[in-house]
C-alpha positions, 0 to 999 in steps of 0.5 A: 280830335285824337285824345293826345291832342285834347289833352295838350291843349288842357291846362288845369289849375287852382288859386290859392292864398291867404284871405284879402290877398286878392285871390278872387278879384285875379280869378275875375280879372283872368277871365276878363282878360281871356274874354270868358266875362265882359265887365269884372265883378267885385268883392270889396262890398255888401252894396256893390251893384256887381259880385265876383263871378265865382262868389255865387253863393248869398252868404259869399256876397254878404260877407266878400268871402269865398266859402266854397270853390268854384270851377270855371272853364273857358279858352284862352290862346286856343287852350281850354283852361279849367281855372278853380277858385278856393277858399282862402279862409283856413275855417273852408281848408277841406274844400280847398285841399280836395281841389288840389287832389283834381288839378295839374297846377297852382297859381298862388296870390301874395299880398305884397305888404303881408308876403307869405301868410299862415293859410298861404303856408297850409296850402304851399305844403299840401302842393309840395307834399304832391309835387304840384307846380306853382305859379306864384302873383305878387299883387298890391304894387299899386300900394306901399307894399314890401321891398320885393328883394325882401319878398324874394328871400321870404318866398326861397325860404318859405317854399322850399323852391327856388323863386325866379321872377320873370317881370320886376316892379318898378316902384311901388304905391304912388310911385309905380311905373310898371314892370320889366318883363324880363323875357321880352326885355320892355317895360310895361308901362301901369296905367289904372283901370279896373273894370275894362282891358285898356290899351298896353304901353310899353317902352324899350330900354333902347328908347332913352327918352321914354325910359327917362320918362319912368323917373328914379324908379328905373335905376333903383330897379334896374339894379336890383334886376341886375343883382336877381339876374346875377344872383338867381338861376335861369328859369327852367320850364321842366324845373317848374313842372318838377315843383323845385322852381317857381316863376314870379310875377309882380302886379295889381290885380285890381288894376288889370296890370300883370294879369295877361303875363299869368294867363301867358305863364299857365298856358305855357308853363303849366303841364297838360293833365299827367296820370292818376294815381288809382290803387290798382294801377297808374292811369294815363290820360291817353288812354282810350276808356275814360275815368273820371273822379268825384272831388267835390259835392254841392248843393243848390247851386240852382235853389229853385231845383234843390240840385245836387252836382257831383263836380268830375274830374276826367281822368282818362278817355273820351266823355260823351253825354250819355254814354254808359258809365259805372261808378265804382263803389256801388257798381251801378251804371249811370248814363247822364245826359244834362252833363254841365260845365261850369263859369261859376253858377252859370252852366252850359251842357256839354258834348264831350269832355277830355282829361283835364275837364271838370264836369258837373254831373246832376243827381240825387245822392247816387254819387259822392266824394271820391267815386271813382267813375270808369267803364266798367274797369274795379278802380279806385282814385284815392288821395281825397282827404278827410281830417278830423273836425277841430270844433264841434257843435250841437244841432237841433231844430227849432220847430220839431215838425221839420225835424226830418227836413232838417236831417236830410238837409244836414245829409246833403250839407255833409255829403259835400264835406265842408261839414261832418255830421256825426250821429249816435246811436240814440239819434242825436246829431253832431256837427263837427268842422275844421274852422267854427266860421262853417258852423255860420254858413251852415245855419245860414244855408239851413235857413236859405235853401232848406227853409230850416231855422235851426239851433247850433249850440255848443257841445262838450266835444272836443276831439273826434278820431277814425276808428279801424282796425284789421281785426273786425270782431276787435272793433266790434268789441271796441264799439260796443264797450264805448257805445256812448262815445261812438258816432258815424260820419256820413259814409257810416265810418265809426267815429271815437268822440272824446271830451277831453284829450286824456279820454283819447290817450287812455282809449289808445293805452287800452285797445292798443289793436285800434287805430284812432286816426285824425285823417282819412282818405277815400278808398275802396272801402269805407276804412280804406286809406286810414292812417293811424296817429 
């Protein structure tokens, strides 16, 4: 197989929305649909027998949340698609905005009472901010949802691109009868069903007799098809890949119904991996020496080995277990044989890997977000983010014998960059966060899967900035003068903690050579990529 047509047959992308838009129950049914599960999961409640396959964590099946994304990889029409499942709460957003650095596409879930919510609009900038093409699954029909024209208006004002649906309900709620796939000119009849493919029912418009059968729903959606078709511009498939159109499918997940037209829609629409940018130069997917990226640590995803994954997207070249690579940072060669990919928890070990390809490499702290991987080539991908923590907590053990249990734990918890934990000098312990719910699954996993109860408590903390300047002895002197307000981060970058605003703006009025910075980005070094406020 030649890299060129690997990388053709790749598509990558990830789900994003609001919470309770359905974003996980269409992940479940995606996979259903390209036969990579038999029987859907659900995430509806604690007793369900079945949870949704990316839902892999405890906590994630106590609470019908998803608090870490998960990677699936499986084929569909003869594409290999890695598919990842975000976090639709804003509190787990980090782990959410680093997937959208490592994929090619989105496809964004709205429910169809709420339309477009607040995380929903978080996430649309962060894609238009990277020109990240947007499928977009208007889910719910099968309820009493909002009036899709409506729908359609908040979406152009919104994204900032124009929405070009390509199925339209027919009806909603008790009154839906299917959609009109616009570019095959049928009507897909709905039938109920929600663990099991059915069999699919379609009608002509030329059969009068079995689209009189759809009762007065056709005529009401027939004109509002023919208002969108006057009133919209065609769908341009490059328009797409260039962020300033998306296609819009109207369904219900639950149900099965419009999920088959989205797996159709990413393979034909969604562009095959494109290149990467790295500080030292463009790189091409095709070319022949593979590079790869850490986007994503997790710990424990197998409990019984206190594992640790550093998720790889392949950037460029030709992956095969085994083969000698070099990360970046530390200039160590690696040479990983149990290379895994991923249907959520469950890995399969892999051969080879292409552009595109997510793959999980096992190790034992040697790499971390934002490594970069090659073959001996200096490079640095860059455009991982950090942000500074928005809450903060106390931290401390409840039994002092485990105290340096409870240390390396919070290494391996910060290392995967849902939680920032910061340490003074005189060895206390911060935990800092962009939603206080991580402060939850933090004691929770603590507990769980390092058998350490701990304490999370509240700190007078309220705002934590990057410090850095291009001066070293200048914030070497700004470090010592503020010993009692400075702490490092898990990289060891210095960190400014102020305990009310006024500290921040008097701190910035008097060391005008330091950059206080809310945002960071992984480089080539440890200050690389920090932009000042």
């Amino acid at each position: 197989m030649s890299i060129q047509t690997e990388v053709a047959r790749r598509r990558s992308f990830a789900i994003i929305s609001h919470p309770d838009a359905g974003k996980t129950t269409l992940t479940e049914k995606l996979l259903l649909f390209s036969g990579a599960i038999q029987i859907a999961g659900t995430v509806r409640a604690r007793k369900a027998s079945r949870f949704a396959t990316s839902d892999w964590m405890e906590i994630e099946k106590q609470r019908g949340i998803s608090v870490a994304s998960s990677v699936m990889q499986f084929v569909y029409r003869d594409c290999v698609i890695n598919l990842l499942d975000t976090p639709g709460h804003q509190d787990f957003s980090e782990d959410t905005y680093r997937v959208l650095t490592a994929v090619d596409a989105a496809l964004m879930v709205i429910d169809g009472a709420n339309g477009i919510e607040p995380q929903t609009m978080r996430l649309l900038k962060i894609c238009r901010a990277r020109n990240i093409p947007i499928v977009t699954f208007v889910n719910k029909f099968d309820r009493e949802v909002r009036e899709p024209l409506d729908l359609l208006d908040e979406l152009e004002r919104e994204l900032g691109m124009t929405p070009v649906p390509l199925t339209w309900p027919i009806g909603m709620g008790s009154r839906f009868r299917g959609v009109f796939d616009l570019r095959e000119n049928r009507v897909r009849i709905f039938r109920a069903g929600e663990d099991r493919i059915g069999e699919e029912s379609f009608v002509s418009p030329d059969d009068a007799a079995g689209m009189a059968a759809l009762g007065p729903e056709w005529p009401q959606a027939e004109a509002e098809i023919e208002l969108v078709q006057g009133a919209s511009e065609p769908f341009d498939p490059q328009a797409f890949v260039s962020a300033t159109q998306t296609p819009v499918y109207f369904g219900s997940a639950i149900n099965n119904f419009g999920v088959r037209e989205v797996l159709d829609a990413i393979v034909d629409f969604c562009p095959p991996p494109g290149a990467k940018h790295a500080e030292q130069r463009e790189v091409e997917p095709t070319e022949d020496a593979f590079t790869g990226v850490v986007f994503k640590v997790q710990a424990n995803m197998d409990p019984q080995h206190r594992d640790r994954v550093a998720f790889v997207r392949v950037c460029s070249g030709h992956f095969e277990r085994g083969m000698p690579i070099v990360n970046a940072r530390t200039k160590r060669t690696l040479r990983p044989h149990n290379v895994v990919t991923f249907l959520s928890q469950r890995r399969d070990i892999v051969d080879e890997a292409w552009p595109g390809d997510i793959i999980g490499i096992p190790n034992h702290g040697t790499l971390r977000l934002g490594d970069t991987l090659t073959q001996g080539e200096n490079l640095q991908f860059t455009g991982l983010p950090w942000f500074a923590p928005e809450a903060f907590r106390s931290i401390e053990v409840v039994d002092p014998m485990k105290a340096k249990q409870l240390r390396a734990a919070l290494d391996q918890l910060g290392d995967e960059g849902a939680i920032q934990v910061f340490r003074f000098d005189d060895g206390q312990m911060l935990l800092g966060a962009v939603g206080v719910l991580q402060f939850e699954v933090v004691a929770h996993r603590l507990a769980a899967e390092y058998g350490v109860a701990a304490r999370i408590g509240p700190s007078t903390y309220i705002a934590a900035r990057w410090v850095s300047c291009d001066d070293e002895a200048e914030l070497e002197r700004f470090i010592s003068y503020n010993e009692a307000r400075i702490a490092r981060d898990t990289v060891d970058a210095p960190a400014y903690l102020a305990k009310m605003l006024v500290e921040l703006e008097v701190a910035k009025e008097r060391w005008p050579k330091i950059r206080f910075s809310a945002f960071r980005e992984f480089g080539s070094s440890t200050f690389a990529g920090v932009a000042a406020e």
